[in-house]
C-alpha positions as CSV (number, residue, x, y, z in Angstrom):
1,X,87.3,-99.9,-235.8
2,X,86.2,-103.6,-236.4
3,X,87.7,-106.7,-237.2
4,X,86.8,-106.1,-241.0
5,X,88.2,-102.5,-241.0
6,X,91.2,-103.6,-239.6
7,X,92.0,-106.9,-241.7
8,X,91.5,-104.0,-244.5
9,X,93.3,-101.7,-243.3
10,X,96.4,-104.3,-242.8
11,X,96.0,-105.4,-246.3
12,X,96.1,-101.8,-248.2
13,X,99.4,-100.9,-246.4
14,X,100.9,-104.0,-247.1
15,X,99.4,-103.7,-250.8
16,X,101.3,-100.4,-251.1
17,X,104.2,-101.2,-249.3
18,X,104.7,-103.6,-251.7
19,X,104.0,-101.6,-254.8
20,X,107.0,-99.5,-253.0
21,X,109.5,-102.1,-252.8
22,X,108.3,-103.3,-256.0
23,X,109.1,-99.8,-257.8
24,X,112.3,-99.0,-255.9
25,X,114.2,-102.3,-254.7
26,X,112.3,-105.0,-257.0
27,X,115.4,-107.1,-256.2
28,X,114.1,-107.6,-252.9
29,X,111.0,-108.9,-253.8
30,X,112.7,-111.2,-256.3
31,X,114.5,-112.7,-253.8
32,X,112.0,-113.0,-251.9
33,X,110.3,-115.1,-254.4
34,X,113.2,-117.3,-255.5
35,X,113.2,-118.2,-251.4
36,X,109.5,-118.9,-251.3
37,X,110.6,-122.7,-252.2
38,X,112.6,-123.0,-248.9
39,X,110.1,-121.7,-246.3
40,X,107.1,-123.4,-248.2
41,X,106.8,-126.3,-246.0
42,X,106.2,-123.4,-242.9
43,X,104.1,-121.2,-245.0
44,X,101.8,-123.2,-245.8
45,X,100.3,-124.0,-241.7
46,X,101.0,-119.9,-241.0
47,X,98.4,-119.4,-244.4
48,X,96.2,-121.9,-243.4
49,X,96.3,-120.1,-239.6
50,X,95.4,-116.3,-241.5
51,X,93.2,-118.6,-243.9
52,X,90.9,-119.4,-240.9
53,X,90.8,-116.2,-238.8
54,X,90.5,-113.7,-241.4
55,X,87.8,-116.0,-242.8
56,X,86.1,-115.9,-238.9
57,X,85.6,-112.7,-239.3
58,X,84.7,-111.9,-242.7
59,X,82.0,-114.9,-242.3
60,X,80.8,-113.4,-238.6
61,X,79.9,-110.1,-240.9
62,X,78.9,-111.0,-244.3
63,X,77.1,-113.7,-246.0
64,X,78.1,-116.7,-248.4
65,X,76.5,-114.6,-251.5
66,X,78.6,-111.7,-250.6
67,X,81.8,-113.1,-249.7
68,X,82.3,-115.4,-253.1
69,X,81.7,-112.4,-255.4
70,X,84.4,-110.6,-253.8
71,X,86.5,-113.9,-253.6
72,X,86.0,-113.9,-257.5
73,X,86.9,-110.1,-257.8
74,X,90.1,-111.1,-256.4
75,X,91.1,-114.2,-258.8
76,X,89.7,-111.7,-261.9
77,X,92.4,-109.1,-260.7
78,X,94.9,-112.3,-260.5
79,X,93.6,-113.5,-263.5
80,X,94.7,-110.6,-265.0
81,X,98.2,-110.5,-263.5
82,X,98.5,-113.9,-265.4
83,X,97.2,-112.8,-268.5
84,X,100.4,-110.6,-268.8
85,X,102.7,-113.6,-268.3
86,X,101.5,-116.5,-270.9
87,X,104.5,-118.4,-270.9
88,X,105.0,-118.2,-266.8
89,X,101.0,-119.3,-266.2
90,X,101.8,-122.4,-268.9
91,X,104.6,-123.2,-266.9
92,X,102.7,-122.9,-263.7
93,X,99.3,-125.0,-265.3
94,X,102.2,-127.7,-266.5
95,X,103.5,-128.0,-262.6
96,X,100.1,-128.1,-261.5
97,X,98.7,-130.8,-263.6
98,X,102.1,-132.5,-262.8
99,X,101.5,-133.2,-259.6
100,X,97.9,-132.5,-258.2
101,X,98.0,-134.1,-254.8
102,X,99.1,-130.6,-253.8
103,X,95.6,-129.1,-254.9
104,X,93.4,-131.5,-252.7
105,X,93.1,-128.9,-249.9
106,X,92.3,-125.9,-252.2
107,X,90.1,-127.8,-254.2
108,X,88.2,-128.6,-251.0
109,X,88.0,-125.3,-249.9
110,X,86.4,-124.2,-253.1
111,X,84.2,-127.1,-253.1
112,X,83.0,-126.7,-250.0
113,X,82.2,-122.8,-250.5
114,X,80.3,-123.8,-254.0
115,X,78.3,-126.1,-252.0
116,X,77.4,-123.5,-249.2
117,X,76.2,-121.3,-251.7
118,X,73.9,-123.9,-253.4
119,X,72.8,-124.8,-250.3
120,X,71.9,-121.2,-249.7
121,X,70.0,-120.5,-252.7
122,X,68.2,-124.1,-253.1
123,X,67.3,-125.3,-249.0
């Protein structure tokens, strides 16, 4: 199995353990989520640490042109998550545009992807 299997394979058990936990203890996840505002300081370095390996090996194996159609596949699927929720993704656009120093470093990251792929397709 290779890196990509595995990253995969990781990702649909925790997908379904989720939608387990979700369906029989949805408590758990809820506090889970009301937490997420203590342990966000520590999160964020141990995402940023998964950011960059899993993004090693899905950028040893595929190409910029494959890799940001599936990154938009994702935020579609999110997107539609959010759909469901208008008054929570108001809220959420509210805090964001409240305080956007906190979006400098995902707004780099998708910069700097946009500009690989021009760079790709134009030089």
């Amino acid at each position: 199995m290779n890196a990509l299997e595995i990253i995969s394979l990781v990702t649909a058990i925790a997908v379904l353990i989720k939608l387990l936990v979700f369906l029989v203890k949805p408590k758990l996840l809820e506090s889970f989520a009301s937490d997420i505002d203590k342990t966000a300081k520590f999160m964020t370095p141990v995402i940023l640490v998964l950011f960059a390996v899993i993004a090693y090996y899905v950028f040893s194996t595929l190409s910029i042109m494959q890799v940001l159609p599936a990154i938009l596949l994702g935020h579609i699927i999110l997107g539609l998550m959010l759909v469901q929720y208008p008054k929570v993704y108001k809220m959420f656009a509210k805090e964001v545009f409240k305080d956007t120093s906190k979006t400098w470093l995902v707004w780099l990251i998708w910069s700097a992807l946009s500009v690989w792929v021009l760079y790709v397709l134009y030089f």
